[in-house]
N, C-alpha and C positions, 0 to 999 in steps of 0.2 A: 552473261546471265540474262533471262528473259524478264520483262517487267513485272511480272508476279511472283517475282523471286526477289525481286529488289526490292520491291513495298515490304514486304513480307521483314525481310533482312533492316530496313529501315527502320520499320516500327518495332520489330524486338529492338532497336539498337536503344531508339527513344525509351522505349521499355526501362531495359535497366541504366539508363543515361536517370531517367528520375528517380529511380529507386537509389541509385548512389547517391544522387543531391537533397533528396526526400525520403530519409528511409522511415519506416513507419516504425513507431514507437512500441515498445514490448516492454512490458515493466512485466513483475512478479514477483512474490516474496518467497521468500530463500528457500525455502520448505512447500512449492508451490500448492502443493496435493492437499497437506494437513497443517493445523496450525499446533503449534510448539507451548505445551507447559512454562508457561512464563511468572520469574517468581519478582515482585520490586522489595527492597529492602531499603528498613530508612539508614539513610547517610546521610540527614539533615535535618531542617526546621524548615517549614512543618514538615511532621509525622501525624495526618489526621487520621491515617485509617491505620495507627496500631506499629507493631514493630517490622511486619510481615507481610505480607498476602499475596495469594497464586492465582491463577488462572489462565485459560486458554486463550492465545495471541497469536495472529498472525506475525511474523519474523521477516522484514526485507531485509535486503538481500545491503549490503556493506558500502555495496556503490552506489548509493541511492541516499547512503549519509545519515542511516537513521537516529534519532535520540535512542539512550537510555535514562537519563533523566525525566522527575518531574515529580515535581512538588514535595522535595525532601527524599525524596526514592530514587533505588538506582534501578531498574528492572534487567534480571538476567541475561537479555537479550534487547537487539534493537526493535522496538514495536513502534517506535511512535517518530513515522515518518513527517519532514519537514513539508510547508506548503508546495515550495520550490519544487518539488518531489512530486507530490500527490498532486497536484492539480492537473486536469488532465485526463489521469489514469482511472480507469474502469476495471472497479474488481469483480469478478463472478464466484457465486457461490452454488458450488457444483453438490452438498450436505452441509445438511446441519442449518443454526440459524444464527446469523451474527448481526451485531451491532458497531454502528461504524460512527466514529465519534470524533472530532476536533475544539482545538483551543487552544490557548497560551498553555504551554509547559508549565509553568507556574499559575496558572488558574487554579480556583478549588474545584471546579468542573466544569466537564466538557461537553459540548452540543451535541446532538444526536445529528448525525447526516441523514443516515439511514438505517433500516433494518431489514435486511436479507434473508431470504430463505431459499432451498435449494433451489435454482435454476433459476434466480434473480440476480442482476447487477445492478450496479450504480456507479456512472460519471461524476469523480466528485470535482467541485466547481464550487467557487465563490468563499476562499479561503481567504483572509489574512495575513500578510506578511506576518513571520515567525508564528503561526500554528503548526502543531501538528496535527496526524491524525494516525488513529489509532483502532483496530478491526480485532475484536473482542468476542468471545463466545463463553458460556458457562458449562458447554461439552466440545469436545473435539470436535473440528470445523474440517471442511473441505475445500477448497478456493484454488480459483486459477486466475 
């Protein structure tokens, strides 16, 4: 082999030599494109906000360990990702306009992180051990 074939061969080798021992992190929720009709129902105390209520939620994805609990509600899906989870990760919002929220599960409410609108993201940062967070819209969302 001649010496610019060896460099060459070297440094893709280093290449994916770091990508195996550094792989870059990819999170996404489950429904990556849209977010999902999300309903919580009480199965508890408290029940502040009534027997019921829906709305539009992003859905991660199983492996990521999401809640469905909080604050007397079981919500139909996992929306409300742990710290452990979400710190870190950068959601973008490809339509629509959401709001992205954290706090104790049992809180009566939750902080605003951010508020997104198409072709905006946000690194969320500076969680709390056992928060979650939670990326909410009051129409069908878009997010990658």
């Amino acid at each position: 082999m001649d010496r610019p074939r060896i460099c060459f061969v070297s440094a893709l080798f280093l290449v994916v030599l770091f990508l195996l021992l550094y792989p870059i992190p990819v999170s996404y929720a489950q429904s990556p494109d849209t977010s999902q009709l999300v309903t919580l129902t009480c199965t508890g105390s408290p029940c502040n906000w009534g027997t019921s209520l829906s709305g539009q939620a992003l859905v991660w994805p199983a492996s990521l360990g999401p809640l469905t609990n909080r604050l007397g509600y079981t919500a139909s899906a996992g929306i409300y990702l742990p710290a452990s989870a979400a710190s870190g990760m950068t959601v973008s919002i490809t339509s629509g306009t959401v709001t992205m929220y954290a706090g104790l599960p049992d809180a009566a409410s939750h902080r605003v992180l951010a508020t997104l609108s198409s072709g905006q993201s946000h690194l969320i940062t500076g969680l709390a051990a056992g928060e979650v967070v939670s990326v909410q819209s009051g129409n069908v969302l878009h997010a990658r």
